[in-house]
N, C-alpha and C positions, 0 to 999 in steps of 0.2 A: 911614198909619204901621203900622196890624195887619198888613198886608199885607207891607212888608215886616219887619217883626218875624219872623213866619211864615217869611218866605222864606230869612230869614237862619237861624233854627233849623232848618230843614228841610236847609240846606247845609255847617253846622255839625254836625249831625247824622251827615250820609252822611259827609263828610270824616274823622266820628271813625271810623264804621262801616270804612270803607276803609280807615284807619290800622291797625285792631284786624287787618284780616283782612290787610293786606300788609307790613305790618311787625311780624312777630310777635318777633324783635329788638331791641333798642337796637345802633347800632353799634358794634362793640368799639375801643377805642383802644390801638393796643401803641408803645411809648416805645423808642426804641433810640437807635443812633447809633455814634460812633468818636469816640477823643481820640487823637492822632497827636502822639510827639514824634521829632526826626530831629536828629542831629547832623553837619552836614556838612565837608567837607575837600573845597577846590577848589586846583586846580591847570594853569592854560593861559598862553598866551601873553600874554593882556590882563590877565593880574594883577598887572601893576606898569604904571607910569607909559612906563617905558621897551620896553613891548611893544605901546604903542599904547593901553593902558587909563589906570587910575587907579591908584595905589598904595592895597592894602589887604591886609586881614589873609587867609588861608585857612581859619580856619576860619567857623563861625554856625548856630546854633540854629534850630529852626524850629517851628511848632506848629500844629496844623490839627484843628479839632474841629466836630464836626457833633452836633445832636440830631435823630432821626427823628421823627417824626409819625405812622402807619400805624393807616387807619381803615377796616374790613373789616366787611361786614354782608351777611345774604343775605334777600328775603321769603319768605313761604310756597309762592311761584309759582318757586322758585329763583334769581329773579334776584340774581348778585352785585354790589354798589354799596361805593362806598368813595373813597379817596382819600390822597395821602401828602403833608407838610408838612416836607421837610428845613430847618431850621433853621442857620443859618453862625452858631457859637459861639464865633468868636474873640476875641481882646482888640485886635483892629485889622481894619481892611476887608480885604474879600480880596482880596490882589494881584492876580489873574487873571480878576477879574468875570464871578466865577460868579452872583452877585447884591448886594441890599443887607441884604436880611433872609435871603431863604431861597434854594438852590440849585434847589428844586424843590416846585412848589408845583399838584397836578396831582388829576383826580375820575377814575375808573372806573365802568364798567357792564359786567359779564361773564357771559357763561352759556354755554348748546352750542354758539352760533352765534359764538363769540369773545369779543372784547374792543376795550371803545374805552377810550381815555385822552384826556382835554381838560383842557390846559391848560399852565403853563410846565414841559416836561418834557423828555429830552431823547427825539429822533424813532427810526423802527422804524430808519434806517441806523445807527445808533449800538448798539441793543440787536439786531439782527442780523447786526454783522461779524463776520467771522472772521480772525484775524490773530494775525501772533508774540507781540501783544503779550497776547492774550486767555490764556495761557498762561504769561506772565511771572510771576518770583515778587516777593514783596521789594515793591518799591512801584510794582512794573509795566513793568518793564526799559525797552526803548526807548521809554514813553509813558508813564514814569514820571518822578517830581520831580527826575530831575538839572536838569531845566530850570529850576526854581525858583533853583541855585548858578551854573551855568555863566553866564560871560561872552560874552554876544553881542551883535556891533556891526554886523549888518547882519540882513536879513530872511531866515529858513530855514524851509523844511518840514521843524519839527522831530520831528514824530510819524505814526504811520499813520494816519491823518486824514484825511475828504473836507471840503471847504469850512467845511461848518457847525460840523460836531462841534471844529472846528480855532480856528474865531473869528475876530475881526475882524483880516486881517493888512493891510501898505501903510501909505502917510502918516497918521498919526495913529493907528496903534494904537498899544496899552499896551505891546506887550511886542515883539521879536522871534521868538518861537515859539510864536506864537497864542496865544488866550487862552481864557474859555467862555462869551465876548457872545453868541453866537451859538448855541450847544448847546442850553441852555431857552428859547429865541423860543419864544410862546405855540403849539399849534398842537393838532392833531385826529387821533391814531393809531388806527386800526383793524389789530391780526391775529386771521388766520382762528386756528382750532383745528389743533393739529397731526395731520396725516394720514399713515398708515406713515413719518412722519419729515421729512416737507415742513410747509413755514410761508412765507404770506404775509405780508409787514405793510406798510401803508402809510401816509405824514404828511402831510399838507396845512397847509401856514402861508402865511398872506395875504403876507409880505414878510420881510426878514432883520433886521427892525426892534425890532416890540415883542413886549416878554415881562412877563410880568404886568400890571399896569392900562394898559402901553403909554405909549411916550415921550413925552411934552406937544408939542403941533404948535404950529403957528404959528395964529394967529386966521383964519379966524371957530370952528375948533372948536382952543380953546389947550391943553384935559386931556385931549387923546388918547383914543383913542387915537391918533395918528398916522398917516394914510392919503395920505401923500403919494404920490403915484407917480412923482417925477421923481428919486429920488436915485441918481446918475451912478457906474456901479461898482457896482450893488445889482440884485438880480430881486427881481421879485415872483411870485405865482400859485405858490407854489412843492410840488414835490411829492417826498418822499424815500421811500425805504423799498427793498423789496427782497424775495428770497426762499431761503431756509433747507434743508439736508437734514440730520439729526441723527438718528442710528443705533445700535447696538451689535451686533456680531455674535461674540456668544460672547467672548473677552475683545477684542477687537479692535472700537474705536469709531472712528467716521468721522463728522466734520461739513463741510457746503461752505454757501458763501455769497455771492450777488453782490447787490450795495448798488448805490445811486447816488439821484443829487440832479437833478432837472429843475428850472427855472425861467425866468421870462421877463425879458430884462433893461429895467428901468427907465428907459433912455436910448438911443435908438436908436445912439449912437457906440462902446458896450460890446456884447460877445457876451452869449449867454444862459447860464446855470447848466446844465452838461453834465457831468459826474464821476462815474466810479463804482469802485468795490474789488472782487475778484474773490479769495476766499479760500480753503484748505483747511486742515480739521487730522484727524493720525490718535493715538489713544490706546492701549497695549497694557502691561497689568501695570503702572501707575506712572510709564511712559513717555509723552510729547509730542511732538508734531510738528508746528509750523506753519507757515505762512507766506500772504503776501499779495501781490498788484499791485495799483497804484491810479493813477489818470488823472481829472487835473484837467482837462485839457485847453486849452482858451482861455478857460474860465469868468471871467466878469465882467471880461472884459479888453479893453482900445480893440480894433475892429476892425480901425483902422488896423497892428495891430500884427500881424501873421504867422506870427509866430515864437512863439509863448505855446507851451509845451510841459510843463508841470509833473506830472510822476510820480514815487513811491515803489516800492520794493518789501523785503521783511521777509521773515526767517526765523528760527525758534526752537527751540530744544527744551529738555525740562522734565522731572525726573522727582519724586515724591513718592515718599513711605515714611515711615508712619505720621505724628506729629508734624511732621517734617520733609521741606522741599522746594527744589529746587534749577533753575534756568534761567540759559539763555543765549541772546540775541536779539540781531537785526542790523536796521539801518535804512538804507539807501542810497537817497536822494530829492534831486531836482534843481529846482529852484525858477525860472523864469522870469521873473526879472525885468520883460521887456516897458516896458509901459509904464503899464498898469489896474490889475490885483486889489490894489484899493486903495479901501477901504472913505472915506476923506475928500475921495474926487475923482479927478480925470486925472491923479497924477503919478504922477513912479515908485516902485516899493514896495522897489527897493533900490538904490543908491549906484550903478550905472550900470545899463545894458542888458547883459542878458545872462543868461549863470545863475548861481545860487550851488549850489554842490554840497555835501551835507552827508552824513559814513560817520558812525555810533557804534554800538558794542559795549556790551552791559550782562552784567552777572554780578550775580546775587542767590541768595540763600537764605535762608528763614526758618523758625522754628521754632515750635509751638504748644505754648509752654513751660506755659499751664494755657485752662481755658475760658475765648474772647475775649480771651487775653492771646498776641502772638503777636510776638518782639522779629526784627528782620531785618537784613541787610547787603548792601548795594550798593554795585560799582562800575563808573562807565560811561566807555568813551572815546570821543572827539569828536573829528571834523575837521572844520573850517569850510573849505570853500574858496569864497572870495567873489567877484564882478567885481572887486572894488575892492581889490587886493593888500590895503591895509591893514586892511581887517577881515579877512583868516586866523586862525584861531584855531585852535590843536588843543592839549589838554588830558585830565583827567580829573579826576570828581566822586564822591568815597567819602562813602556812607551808613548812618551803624548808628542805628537807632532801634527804635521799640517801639512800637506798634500794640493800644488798648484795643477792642473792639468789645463795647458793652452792649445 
């Protein structure tokens, strides 16, 4: 018993000894976030009964509030450590499942040699692209919330999006224009440090499955995580990321970007995870300029099926001046029906074979009427063209709301 008494003091001891010298710190905790309200006005074809929809009102409210979490500390040895806790502070779940509790819930370690991030976050393709929309103003033009208003009756590639960042689409998703099941799946980022303007980064996630404690499996192991390997329309091994150029030359700025998603698909009757975006933007005085391609490819889709062709491409521009700023972006993406990318199985992801083609236009402007108070207006137009004549849709979604960031 002295013996280990002794032993336990002696390790008790250096633990404090080492706490004193590498944690000379407490880690700081800084509290932020956004309360978002949005008044909308929809207007398309499926807005009455006799256009193939339901009969309903045009206008509805909307509300979207986040609290941050942000936990930053460095030792004596300079390592940086930390970690960020988004909190969903709605008065109802979020439509688009981005989680249950939190949107993101994620640890760091940084210093010369880069940066890792672990945990449900979203991956370096996502914080790496470059696109029209990275320059949108307002609530983010074409990959902003008209989606939340608009009337959609069949499956679209509604945003510039590669697979993940896009979410669960096909038999059994939530929504028709993706959702953000998919965006925080738990995983492992690494980027280097930025060099004359280059940036690697790279994600590794076991499958497209679990994100935080991981979905409950079936027995012998039922609280997950979940490590099944057979689910049909799903890769696993999966690895995203990409690499960066980000510049200024005298008042003229230049960024490029090419992204993409590898993985291995779960069923030998589905292809593997293959997509990637390929972006530019240039800046001068106030001024924007962006745009993007992107190739889905055959990703997670029957081999039997040939024909899988799904690509977007986007363009933008944007100017700022002072307070106030102003954009205009384009979305034109073709969605391949097929017969796979369909996250509940082999069937089809829209109302027949084929493609569904989808144009929309956004106009936004907002203004930074005091600090973190920031009110804005959008409006976006939509064409659906579907296989299936009856889900056509073409409309448009006006937005003015107000935007708190604390």
């Amino acid at each position: 018993m002295k013996k280990i008494l002794l032993g336990t003091t002696t390790l008790i001891g250096a633990a404090t000894l080492f706490a004193g010298a590498a944690f000379a710190e407490t880690p700081k905790v800084t509290v932020g976030g956004y309360a978002n309200f949005e008044a909308g006005y929809i207007n398309d074809d499926l807005d009455t009964a006799t256009g193939g929809g339901v009969s309903q009102r045009p206008q509805a409210f909307r509300s979207d509030t986040q609290v941050d979490f942000r936990i930053d500390g460095k030792n004596d040895s300079g390592l940086g450590y930390g970690g960020e806790i988004d909190i969903l502070a709605d008065t109802s779940g979020d439509v688009r499942n981005r989680g249950v509790n939190a949107s993101k819930t994620f640890v760091y370690l940084e210093g010369g040699w880069g940066r890792f991030e672990m945990g449900s976050n979203v991956g370096a393709e996502s914080t790496m692209k470059v696109d029209a929309g990275s320059i949108a103003r307002a609530t983010g033009g074409i990959n902003g919330d008209w989606v939340y208003f608009a009337n959609v009756d069949d499956q679209f590639l509604a945003s510039s999006n590669l697979l993940l960042p896009y979410g669960a689409i096909g038999a059994g998703a939530l929504n028709y224009t993706g959702d953000h099941s998919e965006e925080n799946i738990s995983k492992v980022t690494y980027y280097t440090p930025r060099f004359s303007g280059f940036q690697v980064g790279l994600s590794y996630l076991p499958d497209q499955i679990n994100r935080g404690q991981g979905i409950a499996a079936a027995a012998p192991n039922p609280v997950g995580p979940n490590r099944t390997d057979t689910n049909v329309g799903l890769s696993d091994n999966i690895f995203t990321g990409g690499i960066s150029y980000d510049n200024k030359f005298g008042d003229i700025g230049f960024a490029a970007a090419v992204t993409g998603e590898w993985g291995n698909a779960q069923s030998t009757a589905y292809e593997d995870l293959k997509a990637w975006n390929a972006g530019l933007k240039f800046t001068y005085m106030g001024f924007s300029l962006a745009g993007s391609y992107g190739d889905w490819g055959d990703s997670n889709t029957l081999t039997t099926d040939n024909s899988d062709d799904s690509t977007y491409w986007n363009v933008g521009g944007a100017y700022e001046y002072g307070p106030f700023g102003t954009s205009i972006t384009y979305l034109n993406s073709t969605l391949d029906c097929g017969l796979g990318l369909a996250a509940a199985g082999p069937t089809s992801d829209c109302g027949a074979a084929g493609k569904n083609k989808l144009d929309t236009i956004s106009l936004g402007a907002d203004y930074k009427l005091a600090p973190g108070l920031t009110p804005y207006a959008e409006v976006t137009w939509y064409d659906q063209n579907a296989v299936t004549a009856a889900s056509d849709n073409k409309g448009y979604v006006i937005i003015v709301g107000t935007q708190l960031n604390f």
